[in-house]
C-alpha positions as CSV (number, residue, x, y, z in Angstrom):
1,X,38.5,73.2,109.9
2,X,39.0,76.8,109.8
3,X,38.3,79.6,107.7
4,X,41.8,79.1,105.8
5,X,39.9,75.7,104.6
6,X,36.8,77.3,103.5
7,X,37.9,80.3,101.6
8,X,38.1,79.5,97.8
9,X,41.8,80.3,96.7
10,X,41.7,83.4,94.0
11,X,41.2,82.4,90.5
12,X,39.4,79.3,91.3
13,X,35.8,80.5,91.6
14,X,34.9,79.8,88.4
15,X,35.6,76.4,88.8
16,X,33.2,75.8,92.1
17,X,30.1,74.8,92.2
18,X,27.9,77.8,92.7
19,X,26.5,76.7,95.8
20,X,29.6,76.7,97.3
21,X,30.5,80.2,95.9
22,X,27.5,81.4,97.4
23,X,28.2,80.1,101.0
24,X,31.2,81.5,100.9
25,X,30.2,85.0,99.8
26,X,26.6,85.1,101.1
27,X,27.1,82.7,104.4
28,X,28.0,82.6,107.6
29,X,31.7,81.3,107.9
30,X,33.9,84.1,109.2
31,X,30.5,86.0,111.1
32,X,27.5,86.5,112.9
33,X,24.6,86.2,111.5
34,X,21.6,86.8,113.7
35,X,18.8,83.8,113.6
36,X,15.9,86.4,112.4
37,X,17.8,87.2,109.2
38,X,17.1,83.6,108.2
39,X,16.5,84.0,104.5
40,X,18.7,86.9,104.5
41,X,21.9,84.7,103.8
42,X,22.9,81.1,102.4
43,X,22.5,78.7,105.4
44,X,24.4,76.3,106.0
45,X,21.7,73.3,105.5
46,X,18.8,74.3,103.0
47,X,18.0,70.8,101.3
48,X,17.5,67.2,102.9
49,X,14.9,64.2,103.2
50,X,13.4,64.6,106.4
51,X,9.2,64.3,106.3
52,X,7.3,67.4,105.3
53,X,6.6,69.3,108.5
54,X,8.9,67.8,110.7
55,X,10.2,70.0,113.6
56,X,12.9,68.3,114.2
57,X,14.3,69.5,111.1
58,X,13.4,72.9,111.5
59,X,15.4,73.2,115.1
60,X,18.2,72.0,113.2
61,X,18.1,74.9,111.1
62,X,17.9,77.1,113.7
63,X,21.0,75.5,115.5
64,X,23.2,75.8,112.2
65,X,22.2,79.8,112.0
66,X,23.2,79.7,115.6
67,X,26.7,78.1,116.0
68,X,29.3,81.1,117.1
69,X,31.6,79.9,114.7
70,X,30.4,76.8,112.2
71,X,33.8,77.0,110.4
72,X,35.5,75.7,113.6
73,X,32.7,73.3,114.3
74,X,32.8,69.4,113.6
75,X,29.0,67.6,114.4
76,X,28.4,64.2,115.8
77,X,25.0,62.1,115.3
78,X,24.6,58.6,114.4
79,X,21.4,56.6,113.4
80,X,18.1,58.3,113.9
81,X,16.4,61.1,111.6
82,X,18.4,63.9,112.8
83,X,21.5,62.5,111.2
84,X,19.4,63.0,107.8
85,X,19.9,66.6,107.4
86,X,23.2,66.8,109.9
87,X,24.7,65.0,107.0
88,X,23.6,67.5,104.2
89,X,24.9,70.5,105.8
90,X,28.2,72.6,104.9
91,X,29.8,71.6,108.6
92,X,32.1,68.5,109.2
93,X,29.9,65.5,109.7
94,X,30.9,62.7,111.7
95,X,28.4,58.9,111.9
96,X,28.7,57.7,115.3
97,X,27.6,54.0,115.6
98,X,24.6,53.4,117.4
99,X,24.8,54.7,121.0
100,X,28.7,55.9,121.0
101,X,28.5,59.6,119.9
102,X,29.8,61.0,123.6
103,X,32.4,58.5,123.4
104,X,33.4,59.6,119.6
105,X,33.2,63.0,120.6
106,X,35.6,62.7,123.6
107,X,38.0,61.5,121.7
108,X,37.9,64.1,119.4
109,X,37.7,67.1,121.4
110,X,40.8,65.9,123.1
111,X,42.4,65.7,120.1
112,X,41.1,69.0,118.8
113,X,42.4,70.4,122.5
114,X,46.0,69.0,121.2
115,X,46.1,69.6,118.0
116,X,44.4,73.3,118.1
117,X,46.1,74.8,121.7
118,X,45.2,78.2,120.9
119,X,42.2,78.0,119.0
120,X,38.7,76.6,120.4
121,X,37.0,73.7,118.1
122,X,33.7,73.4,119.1
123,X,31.7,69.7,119.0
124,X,28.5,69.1,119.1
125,X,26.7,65.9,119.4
126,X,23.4,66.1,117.7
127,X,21.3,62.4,118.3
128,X,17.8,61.1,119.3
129,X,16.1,59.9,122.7
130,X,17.1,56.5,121.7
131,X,20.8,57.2,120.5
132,X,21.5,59.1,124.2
133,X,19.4,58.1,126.5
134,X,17.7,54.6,125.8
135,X,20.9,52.7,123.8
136,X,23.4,55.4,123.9
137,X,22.9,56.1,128.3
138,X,26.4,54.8,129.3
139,X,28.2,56.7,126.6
140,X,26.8,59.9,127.2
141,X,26.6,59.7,131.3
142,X,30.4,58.9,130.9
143,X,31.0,61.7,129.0
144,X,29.4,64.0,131.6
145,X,31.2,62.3,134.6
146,X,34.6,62.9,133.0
147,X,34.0,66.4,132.3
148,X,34.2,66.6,128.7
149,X,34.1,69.6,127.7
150,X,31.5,69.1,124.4
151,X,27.7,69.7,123.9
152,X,25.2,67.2,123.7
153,X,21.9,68.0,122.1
154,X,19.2,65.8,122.6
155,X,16.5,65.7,119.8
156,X,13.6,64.3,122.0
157,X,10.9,63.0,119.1
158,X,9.5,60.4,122.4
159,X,9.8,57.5,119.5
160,X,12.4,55.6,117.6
161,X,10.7,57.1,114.6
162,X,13.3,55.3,112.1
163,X,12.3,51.5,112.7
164,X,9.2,51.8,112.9
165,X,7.6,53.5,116.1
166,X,8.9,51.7,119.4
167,X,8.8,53.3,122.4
168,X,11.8,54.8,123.8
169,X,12.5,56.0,127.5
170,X,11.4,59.0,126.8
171,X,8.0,58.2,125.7
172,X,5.3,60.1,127.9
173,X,3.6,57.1,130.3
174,X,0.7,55.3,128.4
175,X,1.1,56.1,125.1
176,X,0.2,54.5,122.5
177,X,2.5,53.4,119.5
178,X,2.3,51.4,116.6
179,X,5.2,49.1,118.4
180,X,3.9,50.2,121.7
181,X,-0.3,49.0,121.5
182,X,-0.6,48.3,125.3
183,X,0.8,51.5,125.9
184,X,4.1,52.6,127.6
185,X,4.4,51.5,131.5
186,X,6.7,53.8,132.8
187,X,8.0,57.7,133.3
188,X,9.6,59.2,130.8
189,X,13.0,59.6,132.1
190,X,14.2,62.7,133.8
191,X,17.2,63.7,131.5
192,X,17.7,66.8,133.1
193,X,18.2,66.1,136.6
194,X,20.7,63.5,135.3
195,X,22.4,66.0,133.2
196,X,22.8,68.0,136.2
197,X,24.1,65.2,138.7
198,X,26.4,64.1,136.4
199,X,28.0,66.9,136.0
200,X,27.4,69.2,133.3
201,X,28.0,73.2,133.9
202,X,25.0,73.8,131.7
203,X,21.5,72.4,131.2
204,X,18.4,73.2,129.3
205,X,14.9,72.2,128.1
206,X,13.0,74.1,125.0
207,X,10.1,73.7,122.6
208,X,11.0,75.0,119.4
209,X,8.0,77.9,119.4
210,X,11.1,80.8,119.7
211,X,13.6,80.6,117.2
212,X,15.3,83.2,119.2
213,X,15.7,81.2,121.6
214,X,16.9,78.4,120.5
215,X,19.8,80.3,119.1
216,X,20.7,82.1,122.3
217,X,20.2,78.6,124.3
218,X,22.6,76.8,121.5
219,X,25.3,79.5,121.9
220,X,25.3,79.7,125.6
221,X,25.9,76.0,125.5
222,X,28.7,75.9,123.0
223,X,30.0,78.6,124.6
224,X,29.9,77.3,128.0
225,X,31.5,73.9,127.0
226,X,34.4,75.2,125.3
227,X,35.8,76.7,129.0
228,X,34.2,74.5,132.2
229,X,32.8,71.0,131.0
230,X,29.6,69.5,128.9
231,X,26.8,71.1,128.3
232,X,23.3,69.4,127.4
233,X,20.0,70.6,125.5
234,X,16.8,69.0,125.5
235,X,14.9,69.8,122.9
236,X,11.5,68.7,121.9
237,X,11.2,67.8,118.2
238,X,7.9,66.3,117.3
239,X,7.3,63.2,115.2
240,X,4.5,64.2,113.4
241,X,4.2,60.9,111.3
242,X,4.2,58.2,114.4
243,X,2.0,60.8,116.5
244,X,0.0,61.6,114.2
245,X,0.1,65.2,113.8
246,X,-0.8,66.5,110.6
247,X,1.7,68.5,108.7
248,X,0.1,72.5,109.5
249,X,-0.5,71.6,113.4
250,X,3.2,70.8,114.2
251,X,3.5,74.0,115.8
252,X,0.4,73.9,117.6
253,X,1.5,70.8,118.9
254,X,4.8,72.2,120.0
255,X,2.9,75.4,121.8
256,X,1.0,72.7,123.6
257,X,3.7,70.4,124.6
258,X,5.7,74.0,126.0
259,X,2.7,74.8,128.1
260,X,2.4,71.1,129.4
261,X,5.3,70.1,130.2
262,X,8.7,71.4,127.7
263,X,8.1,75.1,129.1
264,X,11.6,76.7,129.0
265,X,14.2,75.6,131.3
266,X,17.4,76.9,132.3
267,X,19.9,75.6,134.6
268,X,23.9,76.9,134.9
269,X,26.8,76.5,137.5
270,X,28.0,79.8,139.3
271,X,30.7,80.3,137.2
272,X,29.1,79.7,134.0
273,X,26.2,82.1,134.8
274,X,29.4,84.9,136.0
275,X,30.8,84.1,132.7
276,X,27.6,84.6,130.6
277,X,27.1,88.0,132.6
278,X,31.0,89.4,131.7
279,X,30.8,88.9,128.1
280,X,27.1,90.1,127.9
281,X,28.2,93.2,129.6
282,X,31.0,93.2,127.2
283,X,28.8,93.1,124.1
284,X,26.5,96.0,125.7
285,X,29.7,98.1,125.8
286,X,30.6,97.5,122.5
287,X,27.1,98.2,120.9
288,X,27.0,101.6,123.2
């Protein structure tokens, strides 16, 4: 991790792949790219097998464009269709086992925090509504109650779209599913609110419909967990195959679920909103 890691050593870039070449040159590593350039510079995930239209692969996109500094970043996920482009992108990719990505990730931040005194190394656990919140609840509650200070992103599909179409916890009440024919019989579970009991400094809910601001919302929380304690995202990420949503409509279908019920949310501790406030002041100054 690091940009001494990434940079090719002189006289050998002949010898690399040209992908890798061009990340180097034409990426991000080493500085800031801004999310509406995408297109404008080699990303750090362009190919994987995720299904045609599929938003959930899209927001990942946006997050790798929006990490503050990917060559210091190490990402967590485990089972689930997020890991399926996690694990083709140009960051450090860690497979959780089912359910234990908070507790993988809080051992390695620590050792990160130990091993890296003076530097920050950010981690960020990518994973499904089943992998944190159905099978993976005790990990990532623990997580929050000790204060870890990692992000948690939660890629809220409302299915386990990998085996089949079950429903999860965070299946909307009464819906219908090929594993789920009677319909689900209960809320879907209020992640937020537990977020915020449990203690992290920073919460918040999107639909994908902004890029924008899925970039600012990923930074802030990065940022924020790297100084006070876990952050968590909930995202909305469509399954357009087990709800039926044909490929061109998945953004109508995200507008929709924003005006229903994913409208933007954003929720931050005293000190975390003071400290977003100084170093956007700082940037201002800097620009004038």
């Amino acid at each position: 991790m690091g940009l001494e890691y990434v940079r090719i050593s002189p006289g050998f870039e002949r010898y690399m792949p040209k992908d890798y070449v061009d990340l180097v040159q034409y990426g991000q590593f080493g500085k800031h790219v801004d999310v509406q350039q995408l297109g404008q510079f080699k990303e750090l995930v362009e190919e994987h097998p995720m299904c045609a239209g599929c938003f959930m692969a899209y927001f990942i996109r946006v997050f790798y464009a929006a990490l503050p500094n990917p060559e210091d970043t190490i990402v967590i996920g485990t089972a689930g269709c997020a890991r399926l482009a996690l694990s083709q992108a140009a960051v450090p990719f860690i497979y959780g086992n089912y359910g234990d990505t908070n507790a993988v990730a809080s051992g390695l931040k620590r050792a990160l925090t130990i091993r890296f005194p003076d530097k920050h190394k950010d981690v960020v656990v990518i994973a499904g509504d089943g992998g944190l919140i159905d099978i993976g609840f005790g990990m990532t509650m623990h997580s929050w109650f000790r204060r870890e200070k990692f992000t948690t992103i939660m890629v809220d599909n409302e299915v386990y779209g990998n085996t089949g179409g079950q429903e999860s916890g965070m299946s909307p009440k009464g819906v219908q599913l090929k594993m789920a024919p009677k319909g689900k019989q209960f809320d879907k579970i209020n992640a937020l609110e537990l977020a915020k009991t449990a203690g992290c400094v920073y919460v918040a809910k999107l639909a994908p419909t902004n890029p924008k601001r899925i970039a600012k919302t990923v930074k802030r929380a990065i940022l924020a967990a790297r100084h006070f304690g876990p952050t968590f995202i909930h995202a909305y990420t469509s399954c357009n195959i087990e709800y039926s949503i044909p490929t061109e409509k998945v953004l109508e279908d995200a507008r929709k679920r924003e005006k229903q019920d994913f409208g933007f949310y954003e929720w931050m501790t005293d000190e975390v909103k003071e400290y977003f406030e100084q170093i956007e002041k700082q940037a201002q100054e800097v620009k004038a």
